[in-house]
C-alpha positions in Angstrom: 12.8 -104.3 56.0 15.8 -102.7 54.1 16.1 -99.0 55.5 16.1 -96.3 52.3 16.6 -93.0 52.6 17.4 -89.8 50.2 21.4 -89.7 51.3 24.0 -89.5 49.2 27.3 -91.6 49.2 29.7 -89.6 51.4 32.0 -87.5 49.1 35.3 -89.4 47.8 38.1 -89.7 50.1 41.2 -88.5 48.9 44.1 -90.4 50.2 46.4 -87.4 51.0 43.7 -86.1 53.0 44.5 -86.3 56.9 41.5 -88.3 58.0 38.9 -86.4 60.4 36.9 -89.2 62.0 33.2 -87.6 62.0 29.3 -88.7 61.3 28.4 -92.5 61.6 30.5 -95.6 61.4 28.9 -98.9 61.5 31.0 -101.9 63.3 29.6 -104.6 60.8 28.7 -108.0 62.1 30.5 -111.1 60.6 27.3 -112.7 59.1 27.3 -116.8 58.9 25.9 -118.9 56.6 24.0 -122.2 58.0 27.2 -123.9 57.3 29.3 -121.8 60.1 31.2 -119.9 57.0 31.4 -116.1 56.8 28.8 -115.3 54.4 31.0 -112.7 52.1 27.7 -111.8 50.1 25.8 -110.4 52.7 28.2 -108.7 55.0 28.8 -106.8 51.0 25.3 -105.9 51.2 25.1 -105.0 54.7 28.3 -102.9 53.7 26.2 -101.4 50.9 23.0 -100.8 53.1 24.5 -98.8 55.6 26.2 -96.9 53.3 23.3 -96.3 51.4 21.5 -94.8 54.4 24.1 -92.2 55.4 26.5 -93.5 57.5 30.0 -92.0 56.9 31.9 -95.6 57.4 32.1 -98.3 57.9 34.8 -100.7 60.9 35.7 -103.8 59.8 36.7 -106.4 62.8 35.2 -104.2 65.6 34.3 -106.1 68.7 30.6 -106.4 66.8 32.5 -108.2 64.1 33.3 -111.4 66.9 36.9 -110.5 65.3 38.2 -112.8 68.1 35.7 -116.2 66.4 37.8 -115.7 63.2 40.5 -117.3 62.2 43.1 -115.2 59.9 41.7 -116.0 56.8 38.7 -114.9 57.6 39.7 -111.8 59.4 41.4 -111.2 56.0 38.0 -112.0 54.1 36.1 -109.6 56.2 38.4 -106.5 55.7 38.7 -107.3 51.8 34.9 -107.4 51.7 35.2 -104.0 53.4 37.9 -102.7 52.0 36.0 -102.9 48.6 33.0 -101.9 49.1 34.5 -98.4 50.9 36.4 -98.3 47.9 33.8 -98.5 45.7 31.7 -95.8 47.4 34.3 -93.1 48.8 33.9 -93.9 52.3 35.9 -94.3 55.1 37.2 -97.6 56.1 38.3 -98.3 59.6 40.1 -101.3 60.4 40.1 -102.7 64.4 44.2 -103.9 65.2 46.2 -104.1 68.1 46.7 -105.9 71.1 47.8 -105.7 74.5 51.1 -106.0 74.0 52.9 -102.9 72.2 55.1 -105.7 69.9 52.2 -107.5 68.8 50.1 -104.3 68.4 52.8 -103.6 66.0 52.8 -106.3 63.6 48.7 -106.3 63.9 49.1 -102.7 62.7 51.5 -103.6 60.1 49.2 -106.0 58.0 47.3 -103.1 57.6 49.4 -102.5 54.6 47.9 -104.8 52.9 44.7 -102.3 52.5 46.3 -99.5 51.0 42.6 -97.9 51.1 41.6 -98.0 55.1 41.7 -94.7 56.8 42.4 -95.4 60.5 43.0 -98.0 62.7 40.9 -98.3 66.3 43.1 -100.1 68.6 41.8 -100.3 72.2 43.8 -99.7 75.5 46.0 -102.3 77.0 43.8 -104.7 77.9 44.2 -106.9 81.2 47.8 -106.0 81.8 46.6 -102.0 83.2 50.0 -100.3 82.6 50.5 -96.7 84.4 49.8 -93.7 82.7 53.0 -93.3 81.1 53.2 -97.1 80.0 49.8 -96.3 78.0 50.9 -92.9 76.5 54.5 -94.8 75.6 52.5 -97.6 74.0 50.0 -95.5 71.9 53.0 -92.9 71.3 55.2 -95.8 69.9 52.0 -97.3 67.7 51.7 -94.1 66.5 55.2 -93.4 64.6 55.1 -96.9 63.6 51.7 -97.3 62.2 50.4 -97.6 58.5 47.4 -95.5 59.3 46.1 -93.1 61.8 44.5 -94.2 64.9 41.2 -93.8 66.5 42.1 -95.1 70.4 39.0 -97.9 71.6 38.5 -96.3 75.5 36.1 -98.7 76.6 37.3 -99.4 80.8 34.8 -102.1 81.5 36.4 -104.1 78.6 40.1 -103.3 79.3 40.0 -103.0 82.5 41.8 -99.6 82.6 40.1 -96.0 82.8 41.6 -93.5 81.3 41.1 -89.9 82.6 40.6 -86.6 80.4 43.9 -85.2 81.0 45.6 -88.5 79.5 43.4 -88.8 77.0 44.4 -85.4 75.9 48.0 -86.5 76.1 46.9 -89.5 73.5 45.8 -87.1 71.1 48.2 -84.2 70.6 50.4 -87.5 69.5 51.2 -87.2 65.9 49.1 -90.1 64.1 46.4 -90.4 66.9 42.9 -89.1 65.2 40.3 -89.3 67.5 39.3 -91.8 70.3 36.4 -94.3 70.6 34.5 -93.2 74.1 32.9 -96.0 75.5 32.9 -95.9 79.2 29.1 -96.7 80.1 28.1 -93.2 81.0 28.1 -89.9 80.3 30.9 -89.2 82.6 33.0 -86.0 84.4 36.0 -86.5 82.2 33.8 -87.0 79.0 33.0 -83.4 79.7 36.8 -82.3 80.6 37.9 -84.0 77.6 35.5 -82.6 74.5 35.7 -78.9 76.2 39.6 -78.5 76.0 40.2 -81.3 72.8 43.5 -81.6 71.0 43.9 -79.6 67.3 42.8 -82.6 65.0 41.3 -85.1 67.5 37.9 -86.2 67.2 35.6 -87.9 69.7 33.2 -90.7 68.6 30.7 -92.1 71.0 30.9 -95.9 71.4 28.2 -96.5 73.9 25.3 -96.2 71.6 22.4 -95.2 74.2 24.9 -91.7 75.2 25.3 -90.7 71.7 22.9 -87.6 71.6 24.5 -86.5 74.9 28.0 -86.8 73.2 26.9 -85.1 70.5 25.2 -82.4 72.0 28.9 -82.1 73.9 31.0 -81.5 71.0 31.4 -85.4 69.8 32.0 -85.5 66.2 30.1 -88.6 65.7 30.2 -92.7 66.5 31.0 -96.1 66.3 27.6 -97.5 66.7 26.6 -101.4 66.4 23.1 -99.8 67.0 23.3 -98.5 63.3 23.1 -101.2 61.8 19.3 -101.3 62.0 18.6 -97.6 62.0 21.3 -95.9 60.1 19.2 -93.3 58.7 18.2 -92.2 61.9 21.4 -92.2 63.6 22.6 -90.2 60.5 19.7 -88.0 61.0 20.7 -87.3 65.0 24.0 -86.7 64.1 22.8 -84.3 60.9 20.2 -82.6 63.5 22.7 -81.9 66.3 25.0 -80.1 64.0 22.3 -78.1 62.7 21.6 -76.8 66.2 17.6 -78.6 66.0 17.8 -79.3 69.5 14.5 -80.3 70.1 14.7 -82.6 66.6 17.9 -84.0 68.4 16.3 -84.4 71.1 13.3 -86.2 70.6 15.4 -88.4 68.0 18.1 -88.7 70.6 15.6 -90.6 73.5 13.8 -92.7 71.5 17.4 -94.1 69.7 18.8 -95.1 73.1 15.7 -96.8 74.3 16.6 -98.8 70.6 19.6 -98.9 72.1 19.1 -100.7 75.0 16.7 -103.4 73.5 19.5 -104.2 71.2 22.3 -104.4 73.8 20.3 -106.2 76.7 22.3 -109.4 75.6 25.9 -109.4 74.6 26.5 -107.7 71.1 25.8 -108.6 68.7 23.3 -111.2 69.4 20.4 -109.2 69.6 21.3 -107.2 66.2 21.7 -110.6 64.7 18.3 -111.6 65.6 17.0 -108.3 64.2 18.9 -108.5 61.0 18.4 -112.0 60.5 14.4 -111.1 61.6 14.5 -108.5 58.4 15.7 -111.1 55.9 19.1 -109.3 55.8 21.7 -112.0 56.6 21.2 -116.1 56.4 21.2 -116.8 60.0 21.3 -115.4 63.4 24.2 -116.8 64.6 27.3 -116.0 66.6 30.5 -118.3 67.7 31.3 -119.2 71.0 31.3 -118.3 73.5 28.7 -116.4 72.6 24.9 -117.8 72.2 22.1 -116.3 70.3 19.7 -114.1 71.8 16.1 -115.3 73.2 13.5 -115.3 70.9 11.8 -112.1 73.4 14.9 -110.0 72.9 14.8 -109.9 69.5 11.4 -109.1 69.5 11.1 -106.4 71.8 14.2 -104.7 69.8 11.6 -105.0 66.8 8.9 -103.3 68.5 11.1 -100.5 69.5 12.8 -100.0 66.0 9.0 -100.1 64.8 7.8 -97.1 67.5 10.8 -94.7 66.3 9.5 -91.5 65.2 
């Protein structure tokens, strides 16, 4: 079942704008075709289909996207599909770059050129290496003068390896060319709190774990990066749109029953179980993922289903 829904296309983008990261972005899966070829056509339409349904943007090659199964061709294919489509509608394009080390950060960051159109870049903390505090303000400092495009820093500790408290954070985004930060640290935590009551002029902060997004929102968060959305988009757009109106008990409600979506979706590594799902809804040719990843049991897929069909 294709979500519709009464939104409109977000409003054109105009490229001298600075870019405000706020409302929904959708990390889009890399579909596959039987053959084990990116299926360009459907991740358009998936493109298309979130769009349609009110999220703000769209991230090309987020973790969801399995960005490390591709090879660069079809990293390329991916963002060009992307690229257009955001193009086409006026919204905002977000392209996931770097690395762990700040040279090759650099020339990931640098291709970006090649998509004149993408807003931002999300590029997470140093993975596996954990540099001090001052090593990761030097390295997102230094990205940040050199950089095509603004970026949205991926915080997510239990990936990386490295927490990151609010007072750093804060550092990160008074830097000239750092926009916002992706919060994804498996809770709603103490320096979640620290960090959206004292933020930077200019510095958003999107939720990235998809079952604390009410929570963040209700905090000050100016929206998320939510694989989640790719099967409820109007209704994430709707939280989002109901928290801002200050309809706490709309938000609420809305806000419980998404996580419990949430958590069906995530109880095997992402984005198996939102392959299933889309694959389940006639929305992309198969379920599949690349190694190392496997696709998700036959139960987890359905009990996602029954919770996407008891949303309010």
């Amino acid at each position: 079942m294709i979500q519709t829904t009464s939104h409109q296309s977000p409003a054109a983008l105009a490229p001298d704008v600075p870019y405000a990261p706020r409302g929904i972005h959708v990390p889009l899966i890399t579909p596959f075709t039987a053959d084990g070829e990116v299926a360009a056509d459907a991740l358009e339409a998936l493109a298309h289909e979130v769009l349609d349904a009110g999220a703000t943007g769209i991230v090309a090659l987020g973790t969801t996207g399995e960005p490390a199964a591709l090879d660069e061709a079809e990293r390329d294919l991916v963002t060009d599909v992307c690229a257009r489509v955001c193009r086409e509608r006026g919204a905002a394009l977000v392209v996931g770059a770097g690395a762990s080390g700040t040279r090759a950060a650099e020339e990931s960051l640098g291709r970006l050129e090649r998509w004149p159109g993408a807003r931002a870049a999300l590029v997470t903390v140093p993975a596996f290496v954990r540099p001090s505090a001052a090593g990761v303000l030097a390295h997102f400092g230094r990205l940040a003068r050199v950089s095509p495009v603004p970026l949205i820093v991926y915080h997510v500790p239990y990936r990386t390896g490295l927490p990151l408290d609010a007072a750093l954070l804060r550092e990160i985004g008074a830097l000239p060319g750092v926009a916002g930060v992706k919060y994804a640290v498996g809770s709603l935590d103490g320096e979640a709190v620290a960090l959206l009551g004292d933020l930077p002029d200019g510095f958003a902060v999107l939720a990235g774990d998809d079952a604390f997004l009410s929570p963040l929102l209700a905090l000050g968060a100016a929206g998320g990066v939510l694989a989640s959305a790719h099967v409820a988009t109007a209704r994430f757009a709707e939280l989002a749109a109901a928290w801002r109106a200050g309809d706490a008990d709309r938000a609420r409600r809305l806000g419980h029953a998404l996580a419990r979506l949430s958590a069906t979706l995530f109880a095997e590594p992402n984005p198996t179980v939102i392959k299933g799902v889309l694959y389940a809804q006639g929305r992309i040719p198969t379920p599949d993922v690349r190694l190392p990843l496997l696709p998700a049991a036959p139960e987890s897929v359905e009990a996602a289903l029954q919770e996407l069909a008891r949303l309010p």
